[in-house]
Structures are given as structure tokens and as C-alpha cells.
N, C-alpha and C positions, 0 to 999 in steps of 0.2 A: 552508589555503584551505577555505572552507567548500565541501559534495559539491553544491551548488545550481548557485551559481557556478563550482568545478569544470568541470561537465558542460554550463555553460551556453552551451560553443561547439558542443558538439554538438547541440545543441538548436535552437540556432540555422541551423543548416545542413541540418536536416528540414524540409523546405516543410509548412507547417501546413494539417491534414485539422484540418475543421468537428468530427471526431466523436476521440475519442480510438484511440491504435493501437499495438497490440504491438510490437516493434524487438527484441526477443530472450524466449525465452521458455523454461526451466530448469526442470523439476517445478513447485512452488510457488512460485518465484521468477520473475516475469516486471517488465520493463521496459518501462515503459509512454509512450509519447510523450501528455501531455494538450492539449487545444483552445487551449492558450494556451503553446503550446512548449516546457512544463518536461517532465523527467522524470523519472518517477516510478518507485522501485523497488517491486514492487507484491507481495501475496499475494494468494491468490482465498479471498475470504468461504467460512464454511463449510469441507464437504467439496467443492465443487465443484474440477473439476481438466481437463484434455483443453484446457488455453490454448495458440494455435500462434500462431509469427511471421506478423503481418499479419493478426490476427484487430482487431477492431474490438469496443470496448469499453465498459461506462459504470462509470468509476472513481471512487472520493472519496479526496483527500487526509488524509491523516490524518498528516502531517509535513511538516518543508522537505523532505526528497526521496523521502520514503515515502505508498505508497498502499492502496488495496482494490481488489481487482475485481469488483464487484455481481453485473454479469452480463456474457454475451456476446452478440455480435449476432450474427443469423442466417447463415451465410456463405454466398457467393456460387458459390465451389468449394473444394474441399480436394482437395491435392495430397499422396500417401501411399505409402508404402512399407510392405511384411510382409514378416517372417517365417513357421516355423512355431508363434513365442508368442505373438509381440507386432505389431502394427500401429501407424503412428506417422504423424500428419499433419506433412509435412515443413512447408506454408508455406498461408495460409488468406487466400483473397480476392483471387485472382491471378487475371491476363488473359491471360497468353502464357507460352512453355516457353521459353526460350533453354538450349544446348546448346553445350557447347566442346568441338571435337574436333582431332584436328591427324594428319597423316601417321606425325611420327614425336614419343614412340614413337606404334607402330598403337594407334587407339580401339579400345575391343568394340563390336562391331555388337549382340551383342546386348543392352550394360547400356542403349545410347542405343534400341535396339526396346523394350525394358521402359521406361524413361520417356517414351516415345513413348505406346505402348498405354495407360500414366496419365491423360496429358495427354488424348490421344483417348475419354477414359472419359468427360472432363468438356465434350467440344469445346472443346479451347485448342489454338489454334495451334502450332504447333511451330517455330523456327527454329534451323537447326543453323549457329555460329560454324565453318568451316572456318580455324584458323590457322596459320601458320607456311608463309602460298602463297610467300613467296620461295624456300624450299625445293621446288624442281621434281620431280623425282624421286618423293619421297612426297608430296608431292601429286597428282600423277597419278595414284598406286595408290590415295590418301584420297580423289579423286575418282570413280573408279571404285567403290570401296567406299558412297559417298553414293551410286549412282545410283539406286540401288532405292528411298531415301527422298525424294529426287527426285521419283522416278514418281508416288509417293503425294501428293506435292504439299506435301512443304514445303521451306520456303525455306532454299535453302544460299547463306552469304553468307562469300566466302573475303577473309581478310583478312592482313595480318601485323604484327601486335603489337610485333616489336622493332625492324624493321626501319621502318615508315611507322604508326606509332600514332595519328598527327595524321589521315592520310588516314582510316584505319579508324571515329576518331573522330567524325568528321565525317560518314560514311557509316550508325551504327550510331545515334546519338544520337535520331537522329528517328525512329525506330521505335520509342521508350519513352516518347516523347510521352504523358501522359496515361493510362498502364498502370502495371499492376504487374505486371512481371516475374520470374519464377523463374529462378532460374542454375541450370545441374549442370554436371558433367562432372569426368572422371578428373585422377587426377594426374600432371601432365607435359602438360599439353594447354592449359595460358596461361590456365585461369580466373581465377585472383588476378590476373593482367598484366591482363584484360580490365576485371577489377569497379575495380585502380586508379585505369586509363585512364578509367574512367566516374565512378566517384565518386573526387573528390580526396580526399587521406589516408585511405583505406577504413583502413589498417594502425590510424594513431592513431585513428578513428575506434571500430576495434574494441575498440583496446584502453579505447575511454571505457565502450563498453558494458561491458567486462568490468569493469572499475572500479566503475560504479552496481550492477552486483549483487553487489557485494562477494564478487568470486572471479573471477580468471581463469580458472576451469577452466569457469564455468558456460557462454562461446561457442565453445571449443574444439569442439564435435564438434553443435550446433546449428544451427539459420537465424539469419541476421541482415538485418536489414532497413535500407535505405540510401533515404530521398531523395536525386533527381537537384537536382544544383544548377545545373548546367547545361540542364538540360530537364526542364518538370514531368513529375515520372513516381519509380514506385518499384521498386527492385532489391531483390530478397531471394536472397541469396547463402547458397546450400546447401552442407553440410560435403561434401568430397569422399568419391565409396565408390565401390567397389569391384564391390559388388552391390546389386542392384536389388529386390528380392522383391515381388511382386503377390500374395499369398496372400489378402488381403483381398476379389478380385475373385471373383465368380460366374460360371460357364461360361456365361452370358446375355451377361454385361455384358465378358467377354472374346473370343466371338465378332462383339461390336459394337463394340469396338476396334480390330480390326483394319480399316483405312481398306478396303483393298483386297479383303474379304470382301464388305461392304457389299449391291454390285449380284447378287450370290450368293444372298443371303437369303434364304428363302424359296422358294426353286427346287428344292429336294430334294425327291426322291420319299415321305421321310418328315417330317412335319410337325416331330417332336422330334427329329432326326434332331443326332447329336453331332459329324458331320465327322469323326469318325476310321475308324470301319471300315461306317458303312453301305452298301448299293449304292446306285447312285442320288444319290451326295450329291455338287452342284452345286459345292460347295468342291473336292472333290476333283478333279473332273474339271477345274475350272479351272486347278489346281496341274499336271496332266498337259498339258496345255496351254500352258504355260507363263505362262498368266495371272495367278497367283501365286506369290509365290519359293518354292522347296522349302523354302528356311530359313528363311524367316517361317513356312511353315507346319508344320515342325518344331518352331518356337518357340510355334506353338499348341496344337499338338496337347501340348506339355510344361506348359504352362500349365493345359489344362482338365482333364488327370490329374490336374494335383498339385490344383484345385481339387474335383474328384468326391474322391479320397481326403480332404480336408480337409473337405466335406459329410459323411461316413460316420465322421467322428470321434465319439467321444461328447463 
């Protein structure tokens, strides 16, 4: 069967954007959804390189299912993770964070605070999936564990995936209305059950992309990018990890991250003033207070070390 035709169901089942758009994206190899529904296995012109799932693009064909990438378009946000090498835009041109977490096993509070703090880097809303609520027990303690992200205001929506997936379905669909959406979350916490439930055959589906780039290994540990076929809207489903790294972030742009710092700002007795051992610093005394969580602010004060040591690198 020719690779046009092949993949022309999948093609078929991405609601067509006016402009051309990334659907998976591998070093030099990215896949390209163009204005007229085909896709294209594409390389980028030149040396240029840094192409992310759901970047927006202007390609020319130059095969039945091969193309070029000219250039990129400006993006609107990037969504990214560091270490202490390499920095990596996980997904480009996204509206909202969604988040799968479930009782049991227990989520980490703090990989979903690190992609929290991302999200809040760029003001994207955050929603956190609580699933597997028929399970009472851990849900309780998952609930209790949410409340602090609660506080800060974003939106917990508990659901249960094996048990009532039709209800969930029907409850979640219309908050992707007309977005693009990011997925995370660990394994063992129903994100694959989620992105099914949302896109039909997400499985075959992925296996089509790994197919157009001629390698299954090249979505294996990538973003992949799904239109809803059900509701206009787009899901870009993130490889599952483990760890979260924000080394990319500046001790600026990570004390404005934090939602609950915010109304703090500027209140300290010293103008540059770092939050961690000054006198007088508004953060701090709010944290004695109880107005912000100890372990948020442990998780700040670990963040803007590891960023001041990462400034003093050569």
C-alpha cells in the first residue's frame, strides 16, 4: 500500500488547522500535518533544528509523503523541562496543563509542583485529573494531598476511568473545546486510559505516526499530538517521567511562579532580597504564618539554589 494512502486515515481524523503543524517531532525527523490534511515526513532546511510537537510551521513538499521545514512560527508558549545539560521544549503552542494523578499508587506532590511552576511560568492554567474516585480510601488521602493545589486555584476534577468512563467523558470533553492541551502525569495514574477515552484508537493512531517516520522508536519517549474528533480541540500527550528538572528557570522567573508568593512581592525589607535567609523577607514570614506551605517553600528555596549554582557555572 502506498505510505500516502497508508496514513491517509490518520490524516483524516486531525481537524484541519489553516496553517501547517507538528504531530510528533524526533531530532531532524518531524512529521508534519500540511493545510490540506496529508502528512508529511519532513526534515528542517539547513542547519536549523530546536522543532517541538505543536509547533506551527511553513513546509514544501518535495515527495508523496516527504517534506522540508522552511521555517517556524513564532510560538505562543513553550512548555519545558532541564536538566543539569540539556533543556528540552516538551510541546509548543499550548493553552492549558492537564495533569493525571490518582490515590493509588500515591502521585508525587512534587513532580506535579514542578510542572505546575512551568505551566505558571507561562500563565497556563493548570487542571489536575484526580482518577480512580470509586476507590474511597485513596482518594481521600489524594484528596487531602490536592488541597494545597486547590488553594492556589486550580482545578481538581475527580473522575474514574474504568469504572464510569462515559460519565468522565462527557464531563472532560468540553474543557478542550478549541485548546490545545498538554497531558503529564506518572505511571500507574490512567493517563493512556485518559488520552484513549479522548481520542479514539490513540494506540493505532500512534502506531501511524511511528510508521510515517520510519521508526518506532522515534514516539516512544516524545510528544505526540492528537486532534479531538469529538470536540474541536488538540491533545498533545507527553511521554511519561519520573522527573521534572526546571534548571532552565531564573531565580526571577521562579519566585513568580510560584502562584502563592505573588501578593508577597515586593514587601521585603530588601529590594533584591532572595527569600531564603534574609531578615525582613515577606515570603518568609508568610511561610511562619502559615500562609504558605512549608513544602512549597522548601521546594523553592531548592529550586533558586540549584538555579544561583547554575548562574555561577562557567
Amino acid at each position: 500500500m502506498r505510505r500516502d494512502l497508508q496514513h491517509a486515515s490518520l490524516a483524516q481524523e486531525l481537524n484541519k488547522d489553516p496553517r501547517a503543524r507538528v504531530v510528533a517531532a524526533h531530532g531532524r525527523h518531524d512529521l508534519v500535518l500540511m493545510p490540506n490534511g496529508q502528512l508529511l515526513n519532513c526534515v528542517t532546511r539547513g542547519r536549523k533544528g530546536g522543532i517541538a510537537c505543536g509547533d506551527f510551521v511553513n513546509a514544501t513538499q518535495t515527495g508523496d509523503a516527504s517534506g522540508v521545514i522552511d521555517s517556524i512560527a513564532k510560538r505562543s508558549t513553550e512548555f519545558m523541562r532541564s536538566d543539569g545539560l540539556r533543556t528540552k521544549v516538551l510541546a509548543a503552542n499550548i493553552d492549558q496543563v492537564w495533569g493525571v494523578v490518582a490515590g493509588t499508587p500515591p502521585f508525587s506532590d512534587e513532580l506535579v509542583s514542578r510542572a505546575a511552576i512551568e505551566a505558571e511560568r507561562q500563565s497556563l492554567p493548570v487542571t489536575l485529573i484526580l482518577n480512580k474516585a470509586d476507590l474511597k480510601g485513596p482518594t481521600d488521602i489524594a484528596r487531602q494531598r490536592l488541597a494545597p493545589f486547590a488553594k492556589l486555584g486550580y482545578r481538581i476534577e475527580e473522575v474514574s476511568l474504568k469504572t464510569e468512563p462515559e460519565r468522565a467523558k462527557e464531563r472532560l470533553l468540553p474543557m478542550l473545546a478549541d485548546r490545545t492541551t498538554l497531558l503529564f502525569g506518572e505511571s500507574g495514574m490512567g493517563k493512556s486510559s485518559l488520552l484513549n477515552l479522548l481520542v479514539p484508537n490513540a494506540n493505532a493512531r500512534t502506531r501511524d505516526i511511528s510508521l510515517a517516520l520510519n521508526s518506532g522508536r522515534h514516539t516512544t519517549t516524545d510528544a505526540r499530538l492528537y486532534n479531538l474528533t469529538d470536540q474541536a480541540g488538540v491533545m498533545i500527550d507527553t511521554p511519561g517521567f519520573q522527573e521534572f528538572g526546571l534548571n532552565h528557570l531564573s531565580a526571577g522567573q521562579i519566585e513568580r511562579a510560584f502562584a502563592e508568593m505573588k501578593p508577597f512581592l515586593g514587601q521585603c525589607r530588601f529590594y533584591n532580597c532572595t527569600h531564603l535567609v534574609e531578615p525582613g523577607c515577606a515570603i518568609r514570614e508568610a511561610v511562619t504564618k502559615g500562609e504558605i506551605s512549608a513544602a512549597r517553600y522548601q521546594l523553592f528555596c531548592d529550586l533558586t539554589r540549584q538555579s544561583m549554582r547554575s548562574a555561577h557555572l562557567p
